[in-house]
Structures are given as structure tokens and as C-alpha cells.
C-alpha distance (Angstrom), angle and dihedral (degrees) to the residues before:
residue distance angle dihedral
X1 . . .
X2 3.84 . .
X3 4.32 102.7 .
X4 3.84 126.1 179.7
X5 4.12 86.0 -174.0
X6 3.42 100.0 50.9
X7 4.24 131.3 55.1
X8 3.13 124.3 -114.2
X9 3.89 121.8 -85.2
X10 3.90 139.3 43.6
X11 3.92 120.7 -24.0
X12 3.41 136.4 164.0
X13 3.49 122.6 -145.5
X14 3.97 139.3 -169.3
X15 3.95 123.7 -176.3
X16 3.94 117.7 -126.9
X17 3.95 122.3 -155.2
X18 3.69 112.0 -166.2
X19 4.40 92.0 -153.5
X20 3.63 132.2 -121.2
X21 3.79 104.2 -110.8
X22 3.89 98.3 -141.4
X23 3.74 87.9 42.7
X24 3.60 129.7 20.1
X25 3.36 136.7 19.5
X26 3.64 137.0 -115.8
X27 4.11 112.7 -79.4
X28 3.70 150.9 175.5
X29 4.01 141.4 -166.6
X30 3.93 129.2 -127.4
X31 3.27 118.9 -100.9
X32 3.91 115.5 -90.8
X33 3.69 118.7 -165.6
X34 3.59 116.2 -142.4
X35 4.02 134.7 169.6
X36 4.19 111.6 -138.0
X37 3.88 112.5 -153.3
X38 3.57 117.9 -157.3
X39 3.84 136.2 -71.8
X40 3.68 104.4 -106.2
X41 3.81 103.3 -128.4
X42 3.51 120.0 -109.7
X43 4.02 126.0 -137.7
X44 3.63 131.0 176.2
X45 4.32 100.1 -122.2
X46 3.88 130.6 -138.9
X47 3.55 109.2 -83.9
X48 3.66 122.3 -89.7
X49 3.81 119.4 -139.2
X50 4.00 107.9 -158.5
X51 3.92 108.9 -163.7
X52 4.14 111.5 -131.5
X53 3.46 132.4 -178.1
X54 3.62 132.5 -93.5
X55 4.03 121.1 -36.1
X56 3.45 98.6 -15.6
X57 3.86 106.6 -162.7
X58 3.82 107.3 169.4
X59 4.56 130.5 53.0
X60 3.76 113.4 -169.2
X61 4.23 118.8 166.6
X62 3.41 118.5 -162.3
X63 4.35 134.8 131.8
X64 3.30 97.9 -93.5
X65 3.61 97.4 170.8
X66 4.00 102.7 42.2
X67 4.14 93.3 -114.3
X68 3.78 84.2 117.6
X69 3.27 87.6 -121.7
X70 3.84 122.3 123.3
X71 3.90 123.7 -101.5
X72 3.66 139.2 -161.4
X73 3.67 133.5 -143.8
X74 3.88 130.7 -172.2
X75 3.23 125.7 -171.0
X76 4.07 116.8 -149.9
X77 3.72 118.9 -156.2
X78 3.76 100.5 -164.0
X79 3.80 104.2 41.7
X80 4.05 87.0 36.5
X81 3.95 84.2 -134.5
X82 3.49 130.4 139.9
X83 3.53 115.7 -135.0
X84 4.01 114.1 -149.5
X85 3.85 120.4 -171.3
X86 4.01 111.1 -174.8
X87 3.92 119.0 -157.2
X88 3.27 118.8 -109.1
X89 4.15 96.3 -159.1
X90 3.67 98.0 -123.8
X91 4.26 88.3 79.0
X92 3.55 97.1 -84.4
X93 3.87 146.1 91.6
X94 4.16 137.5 -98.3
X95 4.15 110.9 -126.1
X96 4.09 104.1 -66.6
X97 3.63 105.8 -87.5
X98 4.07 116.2 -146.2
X99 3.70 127.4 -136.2
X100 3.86 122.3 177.9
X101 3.63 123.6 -144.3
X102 4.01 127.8 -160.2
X103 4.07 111.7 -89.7
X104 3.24 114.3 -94.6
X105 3.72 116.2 -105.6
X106 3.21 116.5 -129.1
X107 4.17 114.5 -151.6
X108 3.93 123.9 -153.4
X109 3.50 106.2 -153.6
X110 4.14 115.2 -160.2
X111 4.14 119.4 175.2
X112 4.16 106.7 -163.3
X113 3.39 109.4 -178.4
């Protein structure tokens, strides 16, 4: 069991419920033995500068590949490329991984009437 609440080591621990007088009556637990490990300790990290390809005009995170991990993916107007950044689980990103997309077609539109 992994606890932010509790220290680290063995406890034992037994629920109390006080009752409802119109209700339900007065109650307690067993005791359960458990053994708490540490909180790991959190710290904000040196920030990370992931190189994308050209104009990128669009972020969105997401686990793309089911790792449960968290991914990113840029989307870069100019080159039409995807960028695609997987997580690695320790807080950073896999090698930038590059997906083109079709051009996008640009449509000129004239009404004559």
C-alpha cells in the first residue's frame, strides 16, 4: 500500500462508526494489519525542450499507445508532419517520432452570377 496520509511502516488499523440513533447502531471493523511504504517525493524537474518540426501550431497529450504513460502530439503546419513524442514513464519523452499527413488543399471559391 503506497499512502501520502500515513508514515511509513507497519500499522494496524480498525474503522469506527459513531451510529445513527433512529437507524443504525453503533459499530466497529477488525483490525487489519497493513505495512505503508513511503511517499515518493515530488519535485518540479528542469525543463525539457523537445525539438518539432516546422510551425508547429497545435499540443494535444494523451496515451496513445496504452503504456499508461502520457504522450504528446504536435501538429506542424508547414512541413504537414505530425510530430509524436511517447512517454517514457520516468517524466520524459521517446525520440520524436514523424508522421506525414496529406497537403492541405486549399479551395478558391468564386460565385459569378
Amino acid at each position: 500500500m503506497t499512502t501520502k496520509w500515513l508514515t511509513a511502516g507497519a500499522h494496524r488499523l480498525r474503522a469506527f462508526y459513531s451510529g445513527d440513533p433512529l437507524r443504525y447502531a453503533k459499530s466497529a471493523s477488525p483490525t487489519s494489519a497493513l505495512t505503508g511504504r513511503r511517499w515518493p517525493e515530488w519535485r518540479l524537474r528542469a525543463p525539457a525542450t523537445l525539438a518539432t518540426a516546422l510551425e508547429p501550431k497545435a499540443l494535444a497529450s494523451g496515451d496513445l499507445n496504452a503504456d499508461g504513460y502520457q504522450d504528446l502530439v504536435v501538429a506542424n503546419s508547414s512541413s504537414n508532419t505530425i510530430s509524436v513524442f511517447l512517454g517514457n514513464g520516468a517524466g520524459g519523452f521517446a525520440p520524436r517520432g514523424e508522421l506525414t499527413t496529406p497537403a492541405a488543399r486549399r479551395s478558391r471559391s468564386s460565385s459569378r452570377t
